[in-house]
N, C-alpha and C positions, 0 to 999 in steps of 0.2 A: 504493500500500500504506500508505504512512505518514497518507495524510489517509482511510484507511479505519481505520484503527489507533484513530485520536482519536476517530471518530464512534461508534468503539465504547467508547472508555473515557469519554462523555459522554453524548450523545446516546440512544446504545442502549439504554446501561445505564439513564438517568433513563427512556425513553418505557416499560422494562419494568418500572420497581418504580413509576411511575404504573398501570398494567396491572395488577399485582399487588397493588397497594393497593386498585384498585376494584375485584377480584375480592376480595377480604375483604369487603371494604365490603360488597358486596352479597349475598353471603353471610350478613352477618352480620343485614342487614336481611331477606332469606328467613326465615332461622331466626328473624328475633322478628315476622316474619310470621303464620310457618306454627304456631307453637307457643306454643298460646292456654292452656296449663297453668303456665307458667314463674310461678314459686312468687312471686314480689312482687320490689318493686325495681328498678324500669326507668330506663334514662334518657332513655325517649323523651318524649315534651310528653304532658301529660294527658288534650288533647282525643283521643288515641289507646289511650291506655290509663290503668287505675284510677291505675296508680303515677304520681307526678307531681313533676317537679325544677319545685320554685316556689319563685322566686328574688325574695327580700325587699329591698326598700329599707329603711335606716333611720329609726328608731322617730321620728314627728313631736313636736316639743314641746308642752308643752299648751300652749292658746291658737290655735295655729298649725290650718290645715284642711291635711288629711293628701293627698298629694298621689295624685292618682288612676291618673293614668298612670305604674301600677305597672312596665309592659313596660318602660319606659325607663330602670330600673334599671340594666339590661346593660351599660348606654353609660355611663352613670354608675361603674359601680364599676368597668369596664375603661378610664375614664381617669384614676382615682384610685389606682390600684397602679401602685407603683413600685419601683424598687431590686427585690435580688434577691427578694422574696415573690411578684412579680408571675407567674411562669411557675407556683408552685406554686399561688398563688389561682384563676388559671385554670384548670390543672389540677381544681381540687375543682371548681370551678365544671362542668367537661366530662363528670367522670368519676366524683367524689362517693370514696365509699372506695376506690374502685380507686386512688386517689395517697397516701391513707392507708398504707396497705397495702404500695404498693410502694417507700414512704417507711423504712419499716420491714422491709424486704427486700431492703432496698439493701447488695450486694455492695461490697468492695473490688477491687478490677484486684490478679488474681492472677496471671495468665500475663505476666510482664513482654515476652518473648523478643515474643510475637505482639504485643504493643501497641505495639512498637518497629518491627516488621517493617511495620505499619498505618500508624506513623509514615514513616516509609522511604520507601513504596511512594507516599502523599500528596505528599512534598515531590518524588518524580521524579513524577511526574505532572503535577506544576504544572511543572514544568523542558522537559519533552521537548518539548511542541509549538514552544518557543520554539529550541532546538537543532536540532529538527528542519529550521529552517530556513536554518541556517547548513550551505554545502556542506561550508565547509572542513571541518567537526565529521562528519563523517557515519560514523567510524568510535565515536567515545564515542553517536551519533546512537544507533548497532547494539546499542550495549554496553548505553545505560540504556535503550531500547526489550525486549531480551533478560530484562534484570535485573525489567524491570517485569512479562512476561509467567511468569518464575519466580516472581515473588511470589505473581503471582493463585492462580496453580496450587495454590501453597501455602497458602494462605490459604482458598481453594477448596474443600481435605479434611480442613481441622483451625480449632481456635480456640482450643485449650490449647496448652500447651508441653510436655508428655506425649506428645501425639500427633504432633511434627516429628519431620521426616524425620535423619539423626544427621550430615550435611552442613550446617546449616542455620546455622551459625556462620560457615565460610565464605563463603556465601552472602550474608550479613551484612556478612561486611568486602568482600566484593567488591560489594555496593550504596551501602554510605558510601564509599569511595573513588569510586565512577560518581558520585555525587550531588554529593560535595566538588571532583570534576573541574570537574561542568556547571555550581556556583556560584562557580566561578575564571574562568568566561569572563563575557566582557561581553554582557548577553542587554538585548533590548528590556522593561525591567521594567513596561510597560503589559500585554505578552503574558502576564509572569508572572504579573501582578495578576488579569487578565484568568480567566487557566484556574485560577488560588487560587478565587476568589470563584464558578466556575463549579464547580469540586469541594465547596464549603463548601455552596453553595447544593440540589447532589446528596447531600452528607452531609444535610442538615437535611428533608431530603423522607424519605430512607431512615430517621431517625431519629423524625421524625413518622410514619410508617406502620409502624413495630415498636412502638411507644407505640399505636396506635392497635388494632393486632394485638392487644398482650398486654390492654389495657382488655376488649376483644371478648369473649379468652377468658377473663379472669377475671368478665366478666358470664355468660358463658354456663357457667361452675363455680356461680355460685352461684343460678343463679334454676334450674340443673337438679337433681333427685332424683340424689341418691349413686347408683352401681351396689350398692353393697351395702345403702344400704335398699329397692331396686328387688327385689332379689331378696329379703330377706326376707318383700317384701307379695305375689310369686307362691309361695314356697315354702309360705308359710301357708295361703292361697288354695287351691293345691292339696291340703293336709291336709285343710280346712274339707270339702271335697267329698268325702275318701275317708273320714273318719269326723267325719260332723256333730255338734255341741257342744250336750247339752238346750238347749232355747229355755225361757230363766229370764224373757220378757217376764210371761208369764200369773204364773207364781208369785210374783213379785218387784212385780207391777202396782200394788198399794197401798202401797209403799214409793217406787213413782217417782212417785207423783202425792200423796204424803202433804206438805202445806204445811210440819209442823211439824221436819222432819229440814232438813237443809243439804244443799242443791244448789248443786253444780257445774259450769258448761257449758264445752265446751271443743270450738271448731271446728278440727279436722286432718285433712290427708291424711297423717299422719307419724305412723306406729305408736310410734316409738322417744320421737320427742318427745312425743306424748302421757303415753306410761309414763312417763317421766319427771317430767312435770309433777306427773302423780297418784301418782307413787311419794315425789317431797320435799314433797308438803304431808303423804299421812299419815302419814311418818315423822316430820313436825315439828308432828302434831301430839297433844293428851292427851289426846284421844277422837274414834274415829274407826268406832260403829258407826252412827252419826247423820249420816256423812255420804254423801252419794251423787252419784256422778260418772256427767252425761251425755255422751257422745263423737261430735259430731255430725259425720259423715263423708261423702266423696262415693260411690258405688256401688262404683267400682275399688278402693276398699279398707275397704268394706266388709265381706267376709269373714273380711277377713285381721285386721282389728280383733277381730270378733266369736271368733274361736280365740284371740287374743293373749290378750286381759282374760277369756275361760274358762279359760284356762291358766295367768296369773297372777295373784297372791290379792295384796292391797294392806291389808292388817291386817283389820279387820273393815270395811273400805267394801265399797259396794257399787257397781258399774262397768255403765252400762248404754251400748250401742253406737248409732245409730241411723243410720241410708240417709238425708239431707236427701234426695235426690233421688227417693226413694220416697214423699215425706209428699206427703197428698193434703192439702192448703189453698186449696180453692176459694174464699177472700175472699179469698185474694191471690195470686192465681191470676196473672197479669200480674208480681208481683214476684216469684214462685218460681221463673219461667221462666229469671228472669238470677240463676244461680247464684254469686255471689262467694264463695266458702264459706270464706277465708282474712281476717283483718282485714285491710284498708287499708292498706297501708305507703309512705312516698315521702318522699322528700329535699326539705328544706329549706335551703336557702342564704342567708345573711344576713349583713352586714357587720359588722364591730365595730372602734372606732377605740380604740388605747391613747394611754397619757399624752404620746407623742412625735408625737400624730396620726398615724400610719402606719394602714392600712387593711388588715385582713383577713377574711379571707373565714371566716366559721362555717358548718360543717353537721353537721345532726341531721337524724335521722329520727323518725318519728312514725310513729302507728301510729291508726286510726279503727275504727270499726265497718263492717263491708262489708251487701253485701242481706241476706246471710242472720241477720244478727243482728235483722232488725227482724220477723225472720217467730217470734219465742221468746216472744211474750203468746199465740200461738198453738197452736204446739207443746206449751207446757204451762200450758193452760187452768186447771191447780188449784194451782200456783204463785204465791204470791205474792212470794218473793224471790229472789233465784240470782246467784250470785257467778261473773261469768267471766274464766274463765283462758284465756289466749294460748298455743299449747304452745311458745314461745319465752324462757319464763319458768321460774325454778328457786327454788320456797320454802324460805326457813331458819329462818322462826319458826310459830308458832302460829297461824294466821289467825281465829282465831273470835271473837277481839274486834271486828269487822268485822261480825257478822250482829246485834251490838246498836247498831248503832251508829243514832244519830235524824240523819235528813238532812234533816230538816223536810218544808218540799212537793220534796225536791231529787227526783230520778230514780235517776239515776246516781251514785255515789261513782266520781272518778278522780282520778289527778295532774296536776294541770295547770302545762304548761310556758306563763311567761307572758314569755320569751324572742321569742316569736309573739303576737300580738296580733291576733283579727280586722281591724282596721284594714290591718292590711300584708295583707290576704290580699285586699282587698274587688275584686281585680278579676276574682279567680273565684270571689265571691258574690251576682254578679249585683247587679241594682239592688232585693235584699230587704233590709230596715230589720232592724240590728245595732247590739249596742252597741258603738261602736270599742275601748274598754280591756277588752272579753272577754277572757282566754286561750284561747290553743287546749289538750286535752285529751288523753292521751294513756290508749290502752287497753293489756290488759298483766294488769291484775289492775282488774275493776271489781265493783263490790256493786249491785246493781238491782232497784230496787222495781217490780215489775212490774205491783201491783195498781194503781199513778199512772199509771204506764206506758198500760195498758188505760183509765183515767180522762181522761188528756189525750190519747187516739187519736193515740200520737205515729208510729206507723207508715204511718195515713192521711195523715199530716203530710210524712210524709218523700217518702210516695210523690209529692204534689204537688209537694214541691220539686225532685223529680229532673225530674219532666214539664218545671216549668219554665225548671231551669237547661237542659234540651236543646233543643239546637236540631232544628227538627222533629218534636218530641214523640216519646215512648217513653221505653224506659227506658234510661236511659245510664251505665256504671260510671264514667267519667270524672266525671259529678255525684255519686256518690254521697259523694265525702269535703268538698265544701261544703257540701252538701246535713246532711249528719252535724252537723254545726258549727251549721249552723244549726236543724234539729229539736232540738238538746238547750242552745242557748243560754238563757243562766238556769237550767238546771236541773238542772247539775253541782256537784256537793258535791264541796268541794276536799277530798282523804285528804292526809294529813300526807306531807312528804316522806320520810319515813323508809320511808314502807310499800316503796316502790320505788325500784330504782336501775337507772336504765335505761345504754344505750352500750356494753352488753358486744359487741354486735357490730358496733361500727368505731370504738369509743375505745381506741386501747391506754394513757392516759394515765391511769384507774383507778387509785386509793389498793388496794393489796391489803389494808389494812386495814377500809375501809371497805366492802369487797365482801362480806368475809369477813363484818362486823356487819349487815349489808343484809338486810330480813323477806324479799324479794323480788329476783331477777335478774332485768331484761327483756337479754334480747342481741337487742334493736331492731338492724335496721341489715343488711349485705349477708353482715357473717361469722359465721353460726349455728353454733353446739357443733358439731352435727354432721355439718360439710362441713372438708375435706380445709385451707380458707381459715381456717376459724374462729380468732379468737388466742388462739394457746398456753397461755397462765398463767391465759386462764379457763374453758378446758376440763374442767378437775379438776373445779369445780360441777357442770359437767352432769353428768360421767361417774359422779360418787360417786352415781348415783342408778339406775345402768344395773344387769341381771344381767348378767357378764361371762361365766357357764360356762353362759348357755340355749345349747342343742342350733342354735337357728334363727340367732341370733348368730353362733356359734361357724361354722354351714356357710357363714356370706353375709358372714364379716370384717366384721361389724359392730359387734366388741364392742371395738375398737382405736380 
């Protein structure tokens, strides 16, 4: 009995939460198998999917040739962390915001009573195998064997101290008396040490696979659609069918193809964040019947766009909806098939050393153009400029100093983060000819000339480059964010930083005051406004842009 006792409080216990750990595990790899929608932000490797954790060496000096073998990083900066930073750099390094996050959500030990009882139950447990051996003891053997099988129990159906049973005090004094006994007798201290280090080594497994647990679920919180904007986009859906909305296409047709007004494009599956985006520009802005917002959407929510923006007026703009997946573009017929219809989003991880040389880990996220932004010289053939909004972004100034703006021969207007340097990226941009001191670029809010655009065939460009960053030819979403980098090198017009101020979603370390004076919010990153994660103190931006008493809101909790 007694050496069945122990194989249960070790052996069992560890072979089931190994069991248990890889039943998550692979779970959690099903669900990012099976569910080819999960909104951006992965952490799986690139050549798997678009999102991509690319992890940077530090920035080479001039003069110096920048070292190639980038992969080798890993090994590098995991034997340059030291001291306590080192479990949290690795951390970001594994799980990116998910250790932001839970850095920031870190509890105090409230229930003393249980964390004692946790204590307790540890130090007989490392006691009894070694007691258990001694004949003469074999009645204190009963007592803290007895004491150990009350604890689990208890432990078993509670983890407050609210919830113990109203004996549990006694309990208490009758386990330190059992414990203070078996540390009065003389025990083989190799045994002791022995079953310490083999419980430490079971704690640190169960503690790795609940870290491992909550990372799972807080990625699968955010890369999934809210229930309550799920049900907004069928509640609409099914209105749109029972009383259909005039088709304002034919009437409105020479306002959406007219060059001289201000166009908007903004690719989303997210009704609310949409609204949003075009509800704080034309509120912030001092004329707004000149401008016109295209909402380029996938079929599934489709409809439910097309009732939202008939049903709500946004000053005098004018809101037009469109199906990417209904548009017929037989010249790019091959890139229309691979739908990305969200920008490019993925974690970057990079080193940085302070004044005491200590080594920490940085990460930012970024944000690229996906497939579908290179199919828009197409879409709208009688366009020559068009300003595109992210619907992850919240305007607080006036934008239209931006559609005079001279970018010379540039393309693109964007902000460029020069934190990144193509040079650290070069070992997934293939062996094509870059300038190493580039910046990488960040979208969000971009101005685009579309009439150069069409002039330097930069879509014909891109397409080559995805062929050849793939291996075995086709088109590949994993190429598509070098492939971005490299079709628009040279030809981004850096916007001043003021225009935008990215990190709302995974910096909680934000000036509220400088948020507050910001023309632009990007909340880049894994905690968007409107998921359950998003943080707190910058949710107010989005929300002051929401209608909080619409009917469709108000039945789908959505306006909280």
């Amino acid at each position: 009995m007694r050496s069945n006792f122990e194989m249960e409080m070790v052996e069992i216990g560890r072979e089931n939460l190994k069991a248990d750990a890889a039943d998550m595990l692979d779970a959690g790899l099903h669900i990012r198998k099976t569910s080819l929608d999960f909104r951006r932000n992965s952490v799986e490797e690139a050549k798997n999917r678009s999102n991509a954790l690319i992890l940077l060496p530090d920035m080479p000096k001039p003069g110096l040739k920048a070292n190639k073998n980038i992969s080798t990083s890993k090994v590098e900066m995991a034997d340059s962390m030291k001291g306590s930073s080192e479990s949290k750099n690795i951390c970001e390094l594994r799980f990116g915001s998910y250790c932001l996050w839970r850095q920031e959500h870190r509890e105090r030990m409230k229930d003393h009573t249980v964390k004692k009882m946790k204590d307790l139950l540890y130090v007989a447990r490392a006691y009894y195998p070694s007691i258990a051996k001694l004949s003469v003891l074999d009645k204190l053997s009963h007592e803290l064997k007895q004491n150990i099988q009350d604890f689990e129990r208890v432990l078993s159906e509670t983890t407050a101290d609210k919830d113990l049973p109203p004996q549990i005090e006694k309990k208490l004094d009758k386990m330190e008396s059992t414990v203070a006994r078996a540390k009065s007798h003389p025990v083989d201290c190799n045994n002791v040490d022995k079953k310490f280090r083999q419980l430490v080594d079971l704690t640190e497994d169960e503690a790795n696979f609940h870290m491992k647990q909550s990372a799972f679920l807080y990625q699968l919180t955010v890369q999934t659609m809210p229930k309550s904007l799920h049900c907004l986009s069928l509640r609409l859906t099914v209105e749109y069918f029972r009383s259909p909305p005039p088709d304002m296409e034919l009437l409105l047709a020479d306002k959406f193809q007219n060059p001289d007004l201000h166009h908007f494009v903004i690719f989303s599956n997210n009704i609310l964040a949409s609204s949003a985006v075009i509800n704080s520009t034309v509120m912030n802005s001092k004329e707004t019947s000149s401008q016109v917002f295209h909402v380029l959407t996938d079929r599934q929510n489709y409809f439910a766009m097309k009732l939202w923006f008939f049903q709500n007026k946004y000053k005098d703009a004018t809101v037009r909806v469109l199906d990417i997946e209904g548009l017929k573009l037989d010249e790019h017929e091959k890139l229309s098939q691979v739908h990305q219809l969200l920008p490019e989003e993925f974690r970057v991880s990079f080193r940085s050393v302070d004044k005491l040389s200590r080594v920490w880990v940085q990460t930012e996220y970024f944000s690229l153009f996906s497939q579908s932004h290179y199919l828009l010289p197409d879409i709208f053939p009688t366009l020559r400029k068009v300003m595109i909004l992210d619907d992850d972004i919240i305007v607080q100034k006036d934008l239209s100093a931006l559609w005079s703006l001279d970018m010379g021969e540039k393309v693109i207007g964007a902000v460029m983060v020069c934190t990144v340097r193509l040079v650290q990226l070069q070992n997934y941009l293939g062996e094509n000819n870059f300038d190493e001191q580039s910046c990488a670029w960040m979208s969000g809010l971009n101005i685009v000339d579309l009439g150069r655009w069409r002039k330097l065939d930069l879509t014909k460009s891109f397409e080559r480059l995805v062929l050849k960053l793939t291996p075995g030819g086709g088109i590949s979403e994993a190429a598509a964010v070098p492939a971005t980098l490299l079709t628009f090198q040279g030809l981004v017009y850096d916007l001043d930083d003021n225009w935008v101020l990215s990190g709302l979603g995974y910096n909680y370390g934000l000036d509220p005051e400088i948020v507050k004076k910001a023309a632009v919010l990007h909340f880049n990153g894994n905690m968007k406004p409107w998921l359950e994660l998003g943080i707190p103190k910058y949710k107010g931006f989005w929300r002051n842009f929401l209608n909080p008493e619409n009917t469709f809101l108000s039945n789908c909790n959505a306006n909280q």
